[in-house]
C-alpha positions in Angstrom: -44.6 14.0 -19.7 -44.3 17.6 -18.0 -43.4 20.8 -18.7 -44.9 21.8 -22.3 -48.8 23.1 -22.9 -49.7 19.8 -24.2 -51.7 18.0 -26.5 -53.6 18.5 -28.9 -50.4 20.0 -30.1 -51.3 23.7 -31.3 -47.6 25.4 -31.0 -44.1 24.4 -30.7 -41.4 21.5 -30.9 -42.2 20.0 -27.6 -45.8 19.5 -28.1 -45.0 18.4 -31.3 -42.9 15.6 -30.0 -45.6 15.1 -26.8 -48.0 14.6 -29.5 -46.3 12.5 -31.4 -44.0 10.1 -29.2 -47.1 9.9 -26.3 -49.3 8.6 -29.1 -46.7 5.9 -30.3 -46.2 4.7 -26.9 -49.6 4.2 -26.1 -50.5 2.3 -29.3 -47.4 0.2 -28.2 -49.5 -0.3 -24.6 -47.7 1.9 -22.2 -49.8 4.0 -20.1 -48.8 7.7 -21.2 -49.4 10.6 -19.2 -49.3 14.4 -20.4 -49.3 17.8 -18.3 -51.5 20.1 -20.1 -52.0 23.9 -19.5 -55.9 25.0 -19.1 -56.9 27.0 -21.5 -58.0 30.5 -19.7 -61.6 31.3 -20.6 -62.4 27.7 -22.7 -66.1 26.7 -23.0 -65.8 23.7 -23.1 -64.3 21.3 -20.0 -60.7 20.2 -21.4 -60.6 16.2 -22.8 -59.2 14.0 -20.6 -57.9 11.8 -23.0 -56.0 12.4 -26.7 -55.0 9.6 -28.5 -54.4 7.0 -26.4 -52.7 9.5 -23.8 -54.7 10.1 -20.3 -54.3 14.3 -19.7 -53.9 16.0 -16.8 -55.1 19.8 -16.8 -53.8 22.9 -14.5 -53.8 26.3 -14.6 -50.6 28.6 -15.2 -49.5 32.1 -14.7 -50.5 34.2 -17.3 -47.0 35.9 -17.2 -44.3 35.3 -19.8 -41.6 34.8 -16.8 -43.4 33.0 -15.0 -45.8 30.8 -17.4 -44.1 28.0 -17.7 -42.0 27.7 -14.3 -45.8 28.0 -13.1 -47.9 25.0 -14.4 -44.7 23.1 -14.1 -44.4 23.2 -10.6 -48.3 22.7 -10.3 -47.9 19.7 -12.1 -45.0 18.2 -10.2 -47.0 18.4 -7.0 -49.7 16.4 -8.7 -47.3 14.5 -10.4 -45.4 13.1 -6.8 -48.7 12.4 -5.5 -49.9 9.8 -8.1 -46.6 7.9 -8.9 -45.1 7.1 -12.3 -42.2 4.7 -13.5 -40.4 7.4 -15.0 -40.9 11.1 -15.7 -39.9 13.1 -19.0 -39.5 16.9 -18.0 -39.5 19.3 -20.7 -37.5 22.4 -21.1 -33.8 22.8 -18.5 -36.1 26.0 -17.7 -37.6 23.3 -15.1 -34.9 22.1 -13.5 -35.4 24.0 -10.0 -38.1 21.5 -9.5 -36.3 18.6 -10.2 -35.3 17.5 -6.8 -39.1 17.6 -6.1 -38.6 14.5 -8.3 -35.2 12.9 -7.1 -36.8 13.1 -3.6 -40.3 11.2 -4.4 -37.1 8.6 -6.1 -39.6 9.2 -9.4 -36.4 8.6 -12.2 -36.2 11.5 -14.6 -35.1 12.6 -17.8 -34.7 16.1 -18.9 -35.1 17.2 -22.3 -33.0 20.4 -22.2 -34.0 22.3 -25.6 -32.1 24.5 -27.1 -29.7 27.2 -26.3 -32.3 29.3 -24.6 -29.7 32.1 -22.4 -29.2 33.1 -26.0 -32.5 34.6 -27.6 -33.4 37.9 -27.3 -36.3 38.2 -25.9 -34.5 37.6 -22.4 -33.4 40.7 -20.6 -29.8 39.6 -18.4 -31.9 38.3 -15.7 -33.8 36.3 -18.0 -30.6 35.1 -19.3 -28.8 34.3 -16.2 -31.8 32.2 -14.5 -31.5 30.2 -18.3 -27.3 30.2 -17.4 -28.1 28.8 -14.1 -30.9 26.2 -15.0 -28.8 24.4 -17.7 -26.2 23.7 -14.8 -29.3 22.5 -12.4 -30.6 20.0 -15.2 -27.1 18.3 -15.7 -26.9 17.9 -12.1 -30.0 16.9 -11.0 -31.2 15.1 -14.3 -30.6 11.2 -14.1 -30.5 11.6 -18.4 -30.3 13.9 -20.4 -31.9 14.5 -23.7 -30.4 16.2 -27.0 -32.6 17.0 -30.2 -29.7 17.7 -32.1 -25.9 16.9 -32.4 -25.2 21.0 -31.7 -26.8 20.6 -28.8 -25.4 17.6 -27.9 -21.9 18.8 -27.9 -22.2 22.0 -26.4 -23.4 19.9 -23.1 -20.3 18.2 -23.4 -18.1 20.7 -23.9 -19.4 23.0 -21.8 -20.5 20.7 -18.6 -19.0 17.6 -19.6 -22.6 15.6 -19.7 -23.5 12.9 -21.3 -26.6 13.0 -23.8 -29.4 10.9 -25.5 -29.7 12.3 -28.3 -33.4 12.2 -29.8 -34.6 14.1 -32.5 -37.7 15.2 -34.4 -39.1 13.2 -36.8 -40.5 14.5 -40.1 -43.6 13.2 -42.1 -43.4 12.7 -45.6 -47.0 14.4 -46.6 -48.2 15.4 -50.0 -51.1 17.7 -49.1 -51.9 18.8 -52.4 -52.6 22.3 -53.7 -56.5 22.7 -53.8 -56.6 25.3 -50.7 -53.9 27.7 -52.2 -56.8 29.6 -53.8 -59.0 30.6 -50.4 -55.5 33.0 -50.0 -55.3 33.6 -53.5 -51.9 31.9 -54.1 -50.3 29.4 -56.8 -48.4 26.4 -56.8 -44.7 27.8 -56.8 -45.9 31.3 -56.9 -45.0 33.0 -53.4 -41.9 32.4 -51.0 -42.5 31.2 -47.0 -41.9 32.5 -43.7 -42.8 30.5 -40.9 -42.1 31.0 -37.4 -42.8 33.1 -34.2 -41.8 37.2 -34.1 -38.5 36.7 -32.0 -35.4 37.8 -32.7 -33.6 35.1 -32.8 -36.1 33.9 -35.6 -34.7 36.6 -37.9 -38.2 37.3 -39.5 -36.5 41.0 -39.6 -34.1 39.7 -41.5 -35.8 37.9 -44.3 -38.5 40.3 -44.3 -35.3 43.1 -44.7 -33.8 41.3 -47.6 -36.7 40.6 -49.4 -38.3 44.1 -49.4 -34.8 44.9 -50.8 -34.5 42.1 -53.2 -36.4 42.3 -56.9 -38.2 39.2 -56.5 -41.5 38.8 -58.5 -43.2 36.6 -56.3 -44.9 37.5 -53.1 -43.8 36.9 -49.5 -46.2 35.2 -47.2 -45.3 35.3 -43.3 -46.9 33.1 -40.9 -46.6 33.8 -37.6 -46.9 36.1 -34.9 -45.7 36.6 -31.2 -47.8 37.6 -28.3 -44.7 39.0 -26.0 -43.2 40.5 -29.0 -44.9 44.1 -29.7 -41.7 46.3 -30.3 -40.0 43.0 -32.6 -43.3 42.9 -34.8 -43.7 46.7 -35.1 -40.1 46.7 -36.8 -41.1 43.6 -38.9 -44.0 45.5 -40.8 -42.0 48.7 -40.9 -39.5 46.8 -43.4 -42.0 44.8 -45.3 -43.5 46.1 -48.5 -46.8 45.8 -50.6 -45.7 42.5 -51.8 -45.3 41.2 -48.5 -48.4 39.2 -46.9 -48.9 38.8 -43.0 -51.2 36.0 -42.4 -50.6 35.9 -38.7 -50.8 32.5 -37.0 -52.3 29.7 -39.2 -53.5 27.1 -36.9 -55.2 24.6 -39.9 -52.6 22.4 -40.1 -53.9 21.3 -43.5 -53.9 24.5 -44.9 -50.1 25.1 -43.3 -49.0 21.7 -44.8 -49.8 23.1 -48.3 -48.1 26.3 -48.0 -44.9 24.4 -47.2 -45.5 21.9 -50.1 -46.3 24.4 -53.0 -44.1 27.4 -52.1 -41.1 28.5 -54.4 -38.5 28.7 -51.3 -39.0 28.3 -47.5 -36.8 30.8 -46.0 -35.9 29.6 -42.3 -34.5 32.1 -40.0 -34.5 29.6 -36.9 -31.1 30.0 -35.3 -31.0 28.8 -31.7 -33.6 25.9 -30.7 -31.9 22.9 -31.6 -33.5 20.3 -34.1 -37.0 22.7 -35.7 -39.8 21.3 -36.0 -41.1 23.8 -38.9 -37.9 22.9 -41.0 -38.8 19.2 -40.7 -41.9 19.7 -41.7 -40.9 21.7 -44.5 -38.4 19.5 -45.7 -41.2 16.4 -45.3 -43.5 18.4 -47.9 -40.7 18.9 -50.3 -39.6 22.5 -50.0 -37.0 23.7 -51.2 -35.3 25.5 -48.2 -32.9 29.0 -47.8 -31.8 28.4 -43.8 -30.0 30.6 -41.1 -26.8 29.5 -41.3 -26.0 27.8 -38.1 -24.9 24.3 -37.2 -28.4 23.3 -36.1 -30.0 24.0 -39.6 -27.0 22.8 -41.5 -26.7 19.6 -39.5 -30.3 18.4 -41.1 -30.0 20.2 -44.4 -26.7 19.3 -45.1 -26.0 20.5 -49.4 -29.3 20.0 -49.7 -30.4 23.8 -48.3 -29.4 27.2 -49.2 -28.0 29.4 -46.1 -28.3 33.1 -45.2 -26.9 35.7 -42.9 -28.0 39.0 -43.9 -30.3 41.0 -45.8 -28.1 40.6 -48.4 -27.8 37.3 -48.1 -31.9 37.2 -48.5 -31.7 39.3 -51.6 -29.0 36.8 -53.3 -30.6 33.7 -52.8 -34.2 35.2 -53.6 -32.8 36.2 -57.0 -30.8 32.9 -57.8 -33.5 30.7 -56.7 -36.5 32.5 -58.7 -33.7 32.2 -61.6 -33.4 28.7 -61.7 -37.1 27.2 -61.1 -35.4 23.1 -62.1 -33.2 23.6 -59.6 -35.8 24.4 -56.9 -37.2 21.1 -57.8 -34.2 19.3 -57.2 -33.4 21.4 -54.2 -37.4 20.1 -53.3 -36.6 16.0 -53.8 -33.1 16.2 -51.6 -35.2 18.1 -48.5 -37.3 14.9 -48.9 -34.5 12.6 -49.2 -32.8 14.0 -46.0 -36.4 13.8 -44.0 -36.9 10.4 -44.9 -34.0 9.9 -42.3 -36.4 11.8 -39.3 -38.6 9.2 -38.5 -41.1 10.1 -35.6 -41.0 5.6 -35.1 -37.5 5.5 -34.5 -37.5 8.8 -32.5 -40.5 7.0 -30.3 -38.7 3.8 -30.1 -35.7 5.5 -29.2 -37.8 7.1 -25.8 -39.2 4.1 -24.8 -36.1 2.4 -24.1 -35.1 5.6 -22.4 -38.4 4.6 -20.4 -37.2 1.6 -19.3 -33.8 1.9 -18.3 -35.1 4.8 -15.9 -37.6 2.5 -14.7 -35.2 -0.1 -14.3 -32.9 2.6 -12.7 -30.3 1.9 -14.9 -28.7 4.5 -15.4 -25.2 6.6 -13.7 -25.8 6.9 -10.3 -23.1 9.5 -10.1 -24.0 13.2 -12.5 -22.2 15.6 -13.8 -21.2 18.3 -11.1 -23.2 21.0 -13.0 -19.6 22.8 -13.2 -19.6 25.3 -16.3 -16.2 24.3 -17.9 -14.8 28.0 -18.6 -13.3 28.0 -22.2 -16.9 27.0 -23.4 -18.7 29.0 -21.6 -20.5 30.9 -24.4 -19.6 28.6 -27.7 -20.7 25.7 -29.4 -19.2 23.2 -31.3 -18.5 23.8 -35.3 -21.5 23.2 -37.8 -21.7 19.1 -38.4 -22.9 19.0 -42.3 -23.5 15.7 -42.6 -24.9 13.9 -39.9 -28.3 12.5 -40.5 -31.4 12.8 -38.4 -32.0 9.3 -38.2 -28.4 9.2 -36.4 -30.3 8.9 -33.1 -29.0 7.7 -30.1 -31.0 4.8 -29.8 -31.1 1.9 -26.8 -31.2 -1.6 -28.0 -34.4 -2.4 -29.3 -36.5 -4.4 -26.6 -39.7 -6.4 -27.2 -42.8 -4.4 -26.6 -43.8 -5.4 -23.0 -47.0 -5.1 -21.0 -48.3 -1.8 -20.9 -47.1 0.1 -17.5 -49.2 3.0 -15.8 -46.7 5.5 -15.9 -48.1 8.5 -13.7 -48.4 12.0 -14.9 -44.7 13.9 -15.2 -43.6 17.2 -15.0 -43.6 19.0 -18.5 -46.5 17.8 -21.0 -44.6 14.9 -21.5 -46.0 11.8 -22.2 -45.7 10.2 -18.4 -44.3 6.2 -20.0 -44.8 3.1 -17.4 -42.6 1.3 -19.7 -43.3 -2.6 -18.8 -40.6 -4.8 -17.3 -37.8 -5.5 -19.9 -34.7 -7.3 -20.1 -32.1 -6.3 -17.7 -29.6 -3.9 -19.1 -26.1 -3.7 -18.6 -25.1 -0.2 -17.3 -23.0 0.0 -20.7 -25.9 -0.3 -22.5 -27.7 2.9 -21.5 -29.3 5.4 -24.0 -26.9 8.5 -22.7 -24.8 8.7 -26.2 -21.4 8.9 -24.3 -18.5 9.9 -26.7 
């Protein structure tokens, strides 16, 4: 697996799913490979092994522009040197080094993200090179992957690709509430922000509609932004005094119980795809005020709230501190729609992926990489209802022998899926509609 910072996962979706799927795979025999970025200045020598996954450490620039594009290309060099039955790229921002990978004939799946030419924090060249990149992955991807139905759709309308589409998976946990006191908090008693100072986040926002709101209970934002100065200066200039900054909260224990015990979780994710922070909030029961865009409707469906202003904030703020039974019941639907995000399925669902690209089954002929014009900036409507579990799943195949899949491109788990039954080409995992 290539192109993400790696496991142990400490930051985003990808590594979340690295962490998650890799781990799966190898408990299921498969020899699973992740691409890790070396930590600058670390005491310690980095592990060289995580859960059943063998990792692979390099350097990367320490440039925002460059960061990623960086370690990735370090790692396909090392990754075409020590070969692998198939390779799981991370990010479409990768996709200049995908022939690097079509010409050692290592098959390769791209997992494309989410709508990245849209955030903010991109000036127009930023953008473009995103623009371009998303036509590069559909061309020179052998699969493509989707983490949500929005996403999903847009490739088709606006390239007409093919997807698998594989989501996140989100634990059930009850953490309890015993660690609430170190911050001086209460079960219930404060509201939730969690999520990295970007625009596109809307942290502004929330923080915005809250200072204006008359709530009672106390905001607590988690989160912060290293390339993000200017965005976080502006966030603190709205807050006020009841508002809490707790900066990045990397105890994942103590972050499990501030989802679980808060009074709302107000999500202001708007252009990633499937979030991992929403699934996990939804896991620990919390009731949940979301961005209103496809993505966050498709896995909330009625059982969320849904904002656009400051306004909005200040509404829903007031109606939900109004009505404390119906948080709870807003609490045990978010549960009942994560039950259908199961990190087993979602792991299942890549290791077939495995083996048809090890098998090489899979369209010979790609997408031209064409932008279709009329969709050149849009995606498809929200989709309310469709469940997370409604993955795009190859037939399930008996575990096989464990295969030595060699290190891939973005801290993806590398898979050497074992020999399985012969697929028809009909039967591939690329969720044509």
């Amino acid at each position: 697996m290539v192109g993400t910072r790696g496991v142990p996962a400490r930051y985003g979706g990808f590594e979340t799913a690295v962490e998650e799927v890799g781990r799966r795979l190898a408990d299921r025999g498969h020899e699973v490979v992740v691409y890790c970025r070396t930590v600058p200045g670390g005491a310690e020598p980095p592990p060289a092994e995580h859960q059943g996954m063998r990792l692979v450490h390099l350097p990367a620039a320490r440039l925002r522009a460059l960061e990623t594009l960086s370690h990735t290309a370090l790692s396909v060099r090392h990754l075409v040197t020590h070969r692998t039955d198939a390779a799981i790229v991370f990010n479409a921002a990768n996709s200049p080094l995908l022939p690097a990978l079509r010409a050692a004939r290592i098959p390769v799946a791209t997992h494309v993200d989410g709508l990245e030419w849209k955030r903010a924090k991109w000036g127009p060249t930023g953008r473009r090179y995103y623009r371009v990149a998303e036509a590069l992955a559909v061309r020179w991807s052998d699969v493509l992957i989707a983490d949500a139905q929005g996403i999903a759709d847009y490739y088709r309308d606006a390239f007409a690709a093919p997807t698998t589409l594989l989501t996140y998976g989100a634990p059930l946990i009850e953490p309890g509430a015993d660690r609430l006191a170190e911050l001086g908090l209460q079960p219930r008693g404060y509201h939730l922000v969690v999520a990295r100072f970007e625009p596109e986040n809307h942290v502004d926002v929330i923080v915005e509609g809250y200072a204006a709101s008359a709530a009672t209970r106390p905001l607590v934002v988690v989160g912060s932004a290293p390339y993000a100065d200017a965005y976080t200066r502006r966030v603190h200039a709205l807050a006020d005094c009841r508002v809490r900054f707790l900066g990045g909260v990397w105890d994942q224990e103590l972050l499990d119980q501030l989802y679980a015990n808060c009074c709302t979780y107000l999500h202001g994710h708007s252009v990633g795809g499937t979030n991992p922070s929403l699934l996990r909030a939804i896991g620990a029961g919390a009731a949940v005020t979301a961005f209103d865009v496809d993505f966050n409707r498709e896995v909330l469906a009625d059982a969320g709230r849904f904002f656009r202003t400051p306004a909005d904030v200040a509404r829903e703020l007031a109606a939900v501190e109004a009505d404390p039974d119906g948080v709870a019941r807003a609490g045990e639907r978010a549960r009942e729609r994560a039950a259908g995000y199961d990190w087993g399925e979602v792991a299942v669902g890549y290791e077939e992926l495995a083996r048809h690209l090890a098998a090489r089954r899979y369209p010979r002929r790609r997408p031209s990489g064409r932008r279709r014009p009329a969709s050149a900036d849009a995606t498809t409507p929200p989709v309310p209802g469709v469940p997370g579990a409604a993955v795009v799943l190859a037939p399930a195949v008996v575990p096989a022998p464990a295969v030595v899949p060699a290190p891939a491109v973005v801290p993806a788990p590398a898979v050497v899926p074992a020999p399985a039954p012969t697929p028809a080409v009909e039967d591939l995992p690329v969720g044509r509609r």
